[in-house]
C-alpha positions in Angstrom: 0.0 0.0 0.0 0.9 3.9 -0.6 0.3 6.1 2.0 0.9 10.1 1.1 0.2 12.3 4.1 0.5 16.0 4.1 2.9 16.1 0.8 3.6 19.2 -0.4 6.1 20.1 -2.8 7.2 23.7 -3.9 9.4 25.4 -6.4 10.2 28.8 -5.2 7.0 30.4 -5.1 5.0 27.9 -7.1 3.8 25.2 -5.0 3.8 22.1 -7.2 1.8 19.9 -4.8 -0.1 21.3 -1.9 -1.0 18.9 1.2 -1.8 15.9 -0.7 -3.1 12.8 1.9 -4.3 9.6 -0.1 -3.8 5.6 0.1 -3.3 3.7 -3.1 -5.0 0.4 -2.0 -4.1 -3.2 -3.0 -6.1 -5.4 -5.5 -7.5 -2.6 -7.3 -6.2 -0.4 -10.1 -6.2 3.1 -9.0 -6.2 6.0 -11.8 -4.0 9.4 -11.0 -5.6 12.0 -12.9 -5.1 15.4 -13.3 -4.9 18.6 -15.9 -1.2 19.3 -17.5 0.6 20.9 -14.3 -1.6 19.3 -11.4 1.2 17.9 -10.3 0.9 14.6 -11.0 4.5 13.5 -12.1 6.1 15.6 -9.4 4.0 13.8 -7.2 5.1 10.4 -8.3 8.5 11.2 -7.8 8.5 12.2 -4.8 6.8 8.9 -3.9 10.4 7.8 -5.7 12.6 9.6 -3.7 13.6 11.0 -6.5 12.6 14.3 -5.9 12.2 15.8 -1.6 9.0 16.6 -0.4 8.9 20.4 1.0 7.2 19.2 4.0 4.5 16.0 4.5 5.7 11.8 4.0 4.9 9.2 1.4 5.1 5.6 2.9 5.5 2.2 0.3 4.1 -0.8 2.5 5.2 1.4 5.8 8.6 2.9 5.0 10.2 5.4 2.8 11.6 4.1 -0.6 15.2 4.7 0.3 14.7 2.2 3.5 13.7 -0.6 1.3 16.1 -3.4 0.9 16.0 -4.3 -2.5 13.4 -1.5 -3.9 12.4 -3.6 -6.9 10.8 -6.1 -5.2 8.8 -4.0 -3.1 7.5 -1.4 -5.7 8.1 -1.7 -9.6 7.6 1.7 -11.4 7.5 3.1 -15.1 7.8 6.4 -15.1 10.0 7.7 -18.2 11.1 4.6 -20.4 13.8 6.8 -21.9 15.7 6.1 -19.1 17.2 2.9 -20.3 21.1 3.2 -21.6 20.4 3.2 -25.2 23.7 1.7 -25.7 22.9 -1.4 -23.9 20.9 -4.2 -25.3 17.1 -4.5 -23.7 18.6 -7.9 -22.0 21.9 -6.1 -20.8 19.4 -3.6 -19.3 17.6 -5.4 -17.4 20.7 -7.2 -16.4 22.3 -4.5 -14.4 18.5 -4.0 -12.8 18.6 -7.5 -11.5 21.9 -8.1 -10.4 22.0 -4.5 -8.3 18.6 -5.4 -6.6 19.5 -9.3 -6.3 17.2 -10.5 -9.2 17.5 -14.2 -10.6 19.5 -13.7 -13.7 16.4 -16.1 -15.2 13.9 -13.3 -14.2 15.5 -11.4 -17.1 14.4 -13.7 -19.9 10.9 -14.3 -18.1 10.0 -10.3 -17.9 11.5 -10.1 -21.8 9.1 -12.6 -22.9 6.0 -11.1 -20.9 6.5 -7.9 -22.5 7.1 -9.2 -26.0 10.7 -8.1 -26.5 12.4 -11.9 -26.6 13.2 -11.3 -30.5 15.3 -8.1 -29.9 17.0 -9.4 -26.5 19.8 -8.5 -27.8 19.1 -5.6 -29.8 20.9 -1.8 -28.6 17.6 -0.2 -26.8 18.7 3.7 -28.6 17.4 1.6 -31.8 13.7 0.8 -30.2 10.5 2.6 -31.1 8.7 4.7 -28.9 6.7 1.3 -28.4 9.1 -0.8 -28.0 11.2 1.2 -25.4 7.3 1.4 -23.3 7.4 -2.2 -23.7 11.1 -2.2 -21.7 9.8 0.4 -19.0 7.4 -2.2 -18.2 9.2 -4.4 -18.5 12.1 -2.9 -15.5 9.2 -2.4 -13.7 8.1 -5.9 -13.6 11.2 -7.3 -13.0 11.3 -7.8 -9.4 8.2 -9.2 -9.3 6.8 -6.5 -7.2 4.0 -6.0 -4.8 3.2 -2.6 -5.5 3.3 -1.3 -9.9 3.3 2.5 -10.4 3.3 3.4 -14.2 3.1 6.9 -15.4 1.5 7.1 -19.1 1.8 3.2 -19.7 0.3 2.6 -23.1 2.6 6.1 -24.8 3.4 4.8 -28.3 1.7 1.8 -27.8 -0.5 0.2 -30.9 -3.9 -1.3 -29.6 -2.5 -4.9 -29.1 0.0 -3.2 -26.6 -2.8 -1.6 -25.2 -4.9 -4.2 -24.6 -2.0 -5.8 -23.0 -1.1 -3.6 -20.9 -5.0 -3.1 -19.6 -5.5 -6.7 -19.1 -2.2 -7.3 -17.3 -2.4 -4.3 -15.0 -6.4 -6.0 -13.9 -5.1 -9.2 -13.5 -2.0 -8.0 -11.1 -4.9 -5.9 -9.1 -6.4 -9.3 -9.0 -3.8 -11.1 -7.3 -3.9 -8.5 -4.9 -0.9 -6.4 -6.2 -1.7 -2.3 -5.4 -1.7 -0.7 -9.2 -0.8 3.4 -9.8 -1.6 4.4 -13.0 -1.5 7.9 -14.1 -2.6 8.3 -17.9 -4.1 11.4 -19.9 -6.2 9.1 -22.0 -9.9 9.1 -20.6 -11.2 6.4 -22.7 -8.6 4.3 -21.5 -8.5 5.1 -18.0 -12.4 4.4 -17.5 -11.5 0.5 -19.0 -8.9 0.1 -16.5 -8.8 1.9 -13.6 -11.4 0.8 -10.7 -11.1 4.1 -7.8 -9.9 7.4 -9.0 -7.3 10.0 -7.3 -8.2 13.3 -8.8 -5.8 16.7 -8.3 -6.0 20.1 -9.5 -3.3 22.9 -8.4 -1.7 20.3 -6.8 -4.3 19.7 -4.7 -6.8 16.7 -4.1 -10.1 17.2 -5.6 -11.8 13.6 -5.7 -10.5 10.1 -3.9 -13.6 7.9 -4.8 -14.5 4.6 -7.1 -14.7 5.3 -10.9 -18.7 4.6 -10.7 -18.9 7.4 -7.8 -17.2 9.9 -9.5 -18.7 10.0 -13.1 -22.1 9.9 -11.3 -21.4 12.6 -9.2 -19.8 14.3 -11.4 -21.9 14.4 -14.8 -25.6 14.6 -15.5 -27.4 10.8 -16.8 -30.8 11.4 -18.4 -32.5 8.8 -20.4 -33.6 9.7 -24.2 -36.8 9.3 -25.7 -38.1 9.5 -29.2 -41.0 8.9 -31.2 -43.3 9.4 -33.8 -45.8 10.4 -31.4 -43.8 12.8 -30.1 -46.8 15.6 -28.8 -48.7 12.4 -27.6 -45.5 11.5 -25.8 -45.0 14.8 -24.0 -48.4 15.0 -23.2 -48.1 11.4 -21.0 -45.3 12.8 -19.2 -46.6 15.7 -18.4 -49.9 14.4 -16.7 -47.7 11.9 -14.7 -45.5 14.9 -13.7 -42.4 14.2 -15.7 -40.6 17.0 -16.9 -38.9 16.6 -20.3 -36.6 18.9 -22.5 -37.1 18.8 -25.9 -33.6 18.8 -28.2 -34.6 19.8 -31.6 -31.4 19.1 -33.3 -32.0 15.4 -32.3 -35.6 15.4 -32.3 -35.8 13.4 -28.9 -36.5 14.1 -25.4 -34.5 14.0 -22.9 -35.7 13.1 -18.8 -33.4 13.5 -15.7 -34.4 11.6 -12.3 -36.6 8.8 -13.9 -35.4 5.1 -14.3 -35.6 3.9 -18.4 -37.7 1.1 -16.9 -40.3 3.2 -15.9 -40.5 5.4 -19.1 -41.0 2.4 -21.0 -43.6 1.0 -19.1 -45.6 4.2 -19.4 -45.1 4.8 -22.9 -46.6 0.9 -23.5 -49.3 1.9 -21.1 -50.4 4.3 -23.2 -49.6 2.4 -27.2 -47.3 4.9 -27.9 -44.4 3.2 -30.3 -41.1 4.6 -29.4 -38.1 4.4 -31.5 -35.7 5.3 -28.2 -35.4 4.2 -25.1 -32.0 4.7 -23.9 -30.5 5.9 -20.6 -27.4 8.2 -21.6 -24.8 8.3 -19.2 -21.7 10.5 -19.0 -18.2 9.4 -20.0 -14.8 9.8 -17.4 -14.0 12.1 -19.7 -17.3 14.5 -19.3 -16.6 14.0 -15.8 -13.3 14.2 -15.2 -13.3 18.0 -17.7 -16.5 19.1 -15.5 -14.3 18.8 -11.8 -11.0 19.9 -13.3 -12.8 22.4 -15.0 -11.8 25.4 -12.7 -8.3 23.6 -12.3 -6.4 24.0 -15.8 -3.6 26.2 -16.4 -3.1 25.7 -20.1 -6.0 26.6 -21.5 -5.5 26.9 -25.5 -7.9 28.7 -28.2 -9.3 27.7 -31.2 -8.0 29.3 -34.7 -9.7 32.7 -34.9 -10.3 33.3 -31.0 -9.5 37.2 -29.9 -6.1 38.4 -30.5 -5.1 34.3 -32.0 -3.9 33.7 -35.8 -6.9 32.3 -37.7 -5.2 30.0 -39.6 -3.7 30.6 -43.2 -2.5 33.9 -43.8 -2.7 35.0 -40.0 1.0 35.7 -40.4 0.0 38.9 -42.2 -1.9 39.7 -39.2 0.9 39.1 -36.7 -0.4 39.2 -32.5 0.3 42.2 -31.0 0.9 41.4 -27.0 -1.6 43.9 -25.9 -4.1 41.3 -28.3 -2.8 38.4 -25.6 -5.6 36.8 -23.8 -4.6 37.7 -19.9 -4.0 33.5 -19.5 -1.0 34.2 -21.6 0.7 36.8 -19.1 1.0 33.9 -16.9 2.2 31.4 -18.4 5.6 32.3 -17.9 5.1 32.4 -14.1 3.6 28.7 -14.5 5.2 26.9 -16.2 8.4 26.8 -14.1 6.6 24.8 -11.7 7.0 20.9 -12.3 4.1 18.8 -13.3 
């Protein structure tokens, strides 16, 4: 288990991380989420050692990383696969891995062929695709058959069989009862995989809950109706005191607060023929832009937004920096501070 209490992390007068407190939980894949410059990578190094907390503690299984014998085989963590030596092989890699944390020599070959990297064993690492050197990370991370998996961006460069790897082994490791970290920017993704969310904004914590919880508190689900009957169908609702909002561009009606079940039944009740019934229910991704929404730094325009190019032949209209949005004035004072 990961235990952060307090954590806070600053940068001169940025604070990166502010008072963070969560527990990463075993058997479960637990999704870090956040805006660009929540502080979500600074966060998982700290949890590293690898950067010092201002002030607050992170504990793996009780204890700070550097007092683990052995790291590896307590806590396994991808967090930039470039780090590899590119002049080693991806077996010569992992070598040095094993032998300074006491791995079998075997384990090698076994996390290799688990990742899908047994052909190019041998192979320099500087000569992998973006892919391929993911497939590595995960690889290190595996290698002393860990307890506790933290992996920042996992499936970066993957193609979709990587990614469905990756998702099905990171489920079946919070299966056996291994605690899974996984920080990711891609929503669709994340709401396959991860089963409780941790949620920061500003560095701080906005949302510690299960992924069900969150998207439902977090987004609006209605159920849609449509029909050829469409007056008759309003009129039903109305005497049975259901309110329902009409959306022209779709044609259909849409009602909040009232089970699918119950529609149905009513609209039968009544012979009306409905060519709808569906209950519409918001995506991690409407949720997750809804909490963070007052939590972005970055926020980027489209083509033709005040004092922005609009595309081709903008460059004869140059940006004057009295046209810059007042977001831009800032930037320079914000982006110094670390993810």
């Amino acid at each position: 288990m990961i235990e952060l209490e307090g954590l806070t992390k600053r940068f001169g007068a940025k604070t990166a991380v502010d008072h963070l407190s969560f527990q990463v939980r075993p058997g479960v894949v637990t999704g870090f989420l956040g805006p660009n410059g929540a502080g979500k990578s600074t966060t998982m190094r700290m949890m590293l050692d690898l950067d010092n907390p201002t002030s607050g503690t992170v504990r793996i299984d009780g204890k700070h990383y550097r007092d683990l014998p052995e790291p590896l085989k307590h806590i396994g963590a991808l967090l930039d696969a470039k780090a590899m030596n590119g002049g080693r092989s991806a077996y010569n890699n992992l070598l040095c891995l094993a032998q300074s944390n006491r791995i079998p020599e075997r384990r090698v070959a076994e996390v290799l062929d688990l990742v899908g990297l047994t052909p190019v064993a041998k192979k320099k690492s500087k000569g992998f695709s973006l892919g391929m050197g993911q497939r590595l990370g995960i690889a290190s991370a595996l290698l002393g058959d860990p307890e506790i998996l933290m992996f920042d961006e996992p499936v970066n460069g993957l193609d979709p069989e990587g990614i469905l790897w990756i998702r099905n082994l990171m489920k079946g490791l919070a299966a056996e009862g291994r605690t899974i970290f996984v920080s990711s920017h891609l929503m669709s993704e994340m709401a396959l995989t991860a089963d409780h969310l941790i949620v920061i904004g500003q560095g701080k914590l906005l949302a510690d809950m299960s992924m069900a919880d969150f998207i439902h508190e977090n987004s609006r689900s209605y159920v849609r109706l449509r029909s050829p009957q469409q007056e008759r169908l309003k009129d039903v609702l109305h005497e049975a005191g259901i309110d329902a909002i009409s959306v022209p561009a779709t044609g259909a009606l849409e009602i909040d607060g009232v089970a699918a079940e119950r529609l149905g039944e009513l609209a039968a009740q009544h012979q009306i023929v409905l060519h709808e019934l569906s209950p519409q229910r918001a995506s991690l991704e409407e949720a997750f832009m809804r909490m963070t929404a007052d939590s972005v730094e970055y926020h980027a325009h489209a083509p033709g937004a005040p004092g922005l190019p609009a595309g081709p032949g903008a460059a004869d209209n140059p940006v004057r920096p009295a046209d810059v949005p007042a977001w831009g004035a800032g930037y320079e004072a914000t982006r110094k501070g670390g993810e």
